[in-house]
C-alpha positions in Angstrom: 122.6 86.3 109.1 120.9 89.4 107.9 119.3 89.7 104.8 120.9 93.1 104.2 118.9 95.3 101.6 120.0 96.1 98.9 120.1 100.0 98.6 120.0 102.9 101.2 117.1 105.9 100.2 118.2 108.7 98.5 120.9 110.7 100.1 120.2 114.7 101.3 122.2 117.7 102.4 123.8 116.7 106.1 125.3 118.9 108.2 128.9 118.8 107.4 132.2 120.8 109.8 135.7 119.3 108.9 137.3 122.4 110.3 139.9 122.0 113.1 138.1 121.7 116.7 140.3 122.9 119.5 138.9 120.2 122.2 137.3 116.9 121.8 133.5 117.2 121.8 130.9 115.2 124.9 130.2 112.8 122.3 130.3 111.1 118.9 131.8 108.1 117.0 135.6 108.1 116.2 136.3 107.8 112.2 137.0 104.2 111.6 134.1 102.9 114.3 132.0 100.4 111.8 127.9 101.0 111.9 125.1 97.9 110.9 123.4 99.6 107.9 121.5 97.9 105.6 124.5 97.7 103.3 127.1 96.2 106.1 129.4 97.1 108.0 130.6 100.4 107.2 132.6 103.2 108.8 130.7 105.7 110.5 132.4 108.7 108.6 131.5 107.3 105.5 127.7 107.8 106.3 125.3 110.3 105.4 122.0 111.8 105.6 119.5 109.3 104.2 121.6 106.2 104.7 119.6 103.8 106.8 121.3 102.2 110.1 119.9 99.4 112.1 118.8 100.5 115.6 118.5 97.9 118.6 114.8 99.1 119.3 113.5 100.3 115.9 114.7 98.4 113.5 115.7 100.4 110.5 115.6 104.0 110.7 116.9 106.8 108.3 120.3 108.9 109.4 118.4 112.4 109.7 121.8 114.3 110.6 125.7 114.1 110.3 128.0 116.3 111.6 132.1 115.2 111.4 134.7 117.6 113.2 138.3 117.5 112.9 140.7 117.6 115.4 144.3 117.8 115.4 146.9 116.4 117.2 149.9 119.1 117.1 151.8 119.5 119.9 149.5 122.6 120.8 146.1 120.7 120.2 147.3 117.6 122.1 148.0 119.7 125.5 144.3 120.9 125.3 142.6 117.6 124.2 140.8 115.1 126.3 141.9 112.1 126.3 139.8 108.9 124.2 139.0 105.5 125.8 140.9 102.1 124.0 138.4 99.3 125.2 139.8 96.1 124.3 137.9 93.3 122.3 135.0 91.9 124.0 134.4 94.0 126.3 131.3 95.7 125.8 130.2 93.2 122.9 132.7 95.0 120.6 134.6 92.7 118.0 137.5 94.4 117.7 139.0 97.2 119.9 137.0 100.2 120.2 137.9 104.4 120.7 135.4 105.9 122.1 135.0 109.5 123.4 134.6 109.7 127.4 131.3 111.6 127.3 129.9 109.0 124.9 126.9 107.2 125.9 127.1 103.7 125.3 124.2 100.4 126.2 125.8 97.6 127.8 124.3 94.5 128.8 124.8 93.0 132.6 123.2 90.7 134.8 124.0 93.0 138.1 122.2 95.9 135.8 119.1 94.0 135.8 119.6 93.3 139.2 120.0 96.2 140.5 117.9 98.6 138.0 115.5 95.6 136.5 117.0 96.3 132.8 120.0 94.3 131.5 120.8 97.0 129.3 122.1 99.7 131.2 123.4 103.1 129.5 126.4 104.2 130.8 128.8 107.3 129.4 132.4 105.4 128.3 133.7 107.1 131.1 132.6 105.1 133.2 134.8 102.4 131.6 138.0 103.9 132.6 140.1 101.6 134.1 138.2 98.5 133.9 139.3 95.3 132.6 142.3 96.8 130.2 140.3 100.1 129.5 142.5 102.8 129.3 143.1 106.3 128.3 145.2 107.5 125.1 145.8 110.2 123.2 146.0 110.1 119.0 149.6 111.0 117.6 147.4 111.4 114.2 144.8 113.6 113.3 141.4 112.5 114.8 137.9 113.1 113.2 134.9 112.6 115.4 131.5 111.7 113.7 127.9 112.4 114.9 124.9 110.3 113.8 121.4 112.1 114.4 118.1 110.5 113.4 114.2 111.6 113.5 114.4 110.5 117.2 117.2 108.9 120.0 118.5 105.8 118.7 120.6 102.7 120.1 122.7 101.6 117.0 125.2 99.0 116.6 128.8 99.4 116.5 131.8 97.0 116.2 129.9 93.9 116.2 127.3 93.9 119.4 128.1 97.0 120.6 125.9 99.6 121.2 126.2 103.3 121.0 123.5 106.0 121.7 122.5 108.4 119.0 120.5 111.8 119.6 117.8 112.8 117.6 119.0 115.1 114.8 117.1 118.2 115.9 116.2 119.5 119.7 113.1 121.4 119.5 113.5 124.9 120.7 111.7 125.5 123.9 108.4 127.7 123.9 108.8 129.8 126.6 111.5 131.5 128.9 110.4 129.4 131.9 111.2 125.9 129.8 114.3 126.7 128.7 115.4 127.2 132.1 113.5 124.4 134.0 112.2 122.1 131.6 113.7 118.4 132.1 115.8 116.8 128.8 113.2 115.1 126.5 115.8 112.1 126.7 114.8 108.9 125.4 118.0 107.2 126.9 119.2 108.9 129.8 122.5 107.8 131.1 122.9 106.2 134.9 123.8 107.8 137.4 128.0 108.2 137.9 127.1 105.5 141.3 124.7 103.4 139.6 126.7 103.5 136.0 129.9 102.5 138.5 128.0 99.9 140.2 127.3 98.0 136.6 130.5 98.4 135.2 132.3 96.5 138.2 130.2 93.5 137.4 131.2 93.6 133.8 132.4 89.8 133.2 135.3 90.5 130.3 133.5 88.5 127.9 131.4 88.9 124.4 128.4 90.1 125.0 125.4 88.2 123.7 122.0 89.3 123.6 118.6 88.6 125.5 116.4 86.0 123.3 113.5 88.1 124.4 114.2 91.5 123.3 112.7 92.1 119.8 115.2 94.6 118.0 117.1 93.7 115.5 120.2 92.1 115.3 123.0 92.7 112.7 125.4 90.2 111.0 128.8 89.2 112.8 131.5 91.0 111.9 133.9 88.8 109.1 
């Protein structure tokens, strides 16, 4: 069990748009997803800048950047809207059933991943999920508000139990010149498999809760009740 700490540092400004969004964003946590912080468990719209969030390769680390977005679910918005993913319990170490954009990245652990790639944890966009195992796609009848997490740089936090979601850093620096805004590579410390290899892993998902290497060093948070 962790020995959860007993404040968060003080709090500044975040980045804050509850307007209505007319279509669902590449990525972010739906309202309602719990995060490991050092307080608990504790829904990821209810976060803000300075909060501090356990991370699967750095330990604690300060929430740098929050940005929630709004989008409803009227008969209009719903024809334009992408649909989320439901993945059931268990699947992807998640305690309870998880929504999860399509274009969010997400870490999931598999023996055919470290196989195949030499890593167990493989990151994978949710899409890749569709339709395995009782993953499937659905659309909100209720309002749905879609948080992002950024922090000083890339982060793998937990969500939902084990569970693990990918977090940008909070700023992209701005490139220098003409020439590296058009041809520089992503400064990505978690880039996503490819659709084949991302494909590959998920078919040799066992439906079953994850558990984690006794190697790896990060931290792990306390069970959901």
């Amino acid at each position: 069990m962790l020995d959860w700490i007993a404040e968060a540092v003080g709090m500044r400004d975040s980045r804050e748009d509850t307007g209505p969004q007319p279509l669902a964003p590449e990525c972010g946590l739906v309202a309602g997803t719990l995060v490991a912080t050092t307080t608990g468990w504790r829904p990821v719209e209810a976060l803000c800048v300075g909060d501090e969030v356990l991370t699967f390769d750095d330990g604690v680390q300060v929430v740098k950047g929050v940005t929630r977005r709004l989008y409803p679910m009227n008969q209009k918005a719903r024809a334009s809207v992408r649909p989320l993913l439901s993945v059931p319990a268990g699947m992807i170490g998640n305690r309870r059933p998880l929504l999860t954009l399509a274009g969010q990245a997400l870490v999931i652990e598999s023996d055919l991943a470290e196989e195949l790639l030499g890593d167990p944890f493989a990151p994978v966009q949710a899409m890749r999920l569709d339709g395995a195992q009782g993953v499937r796609r659905v659309l909100p009848e209720e309002a749905v508000v879609v948080v992002t997490l950024g922090f000083e740089q890339d982060q793998v936090i937990f969500i939902e139990g084990n569970a693990l979601a990918i977090c940008e850093a909070a700023e992209i620096a701005m490139p220098a010149t003409v020439e590296e805004a058009m041809w520089a590579e992503p400064n990505t410390r978690y880039p996503v498999l490819s659709a084949e290899d991302a494909n590959s892993v998920v078919a040799g998902l066992d439906f079953a809760d994850s558990s984690f290497a006794q190697t790896h060093t990060g931290t792990r948070p306390a069970h959901l009740s």
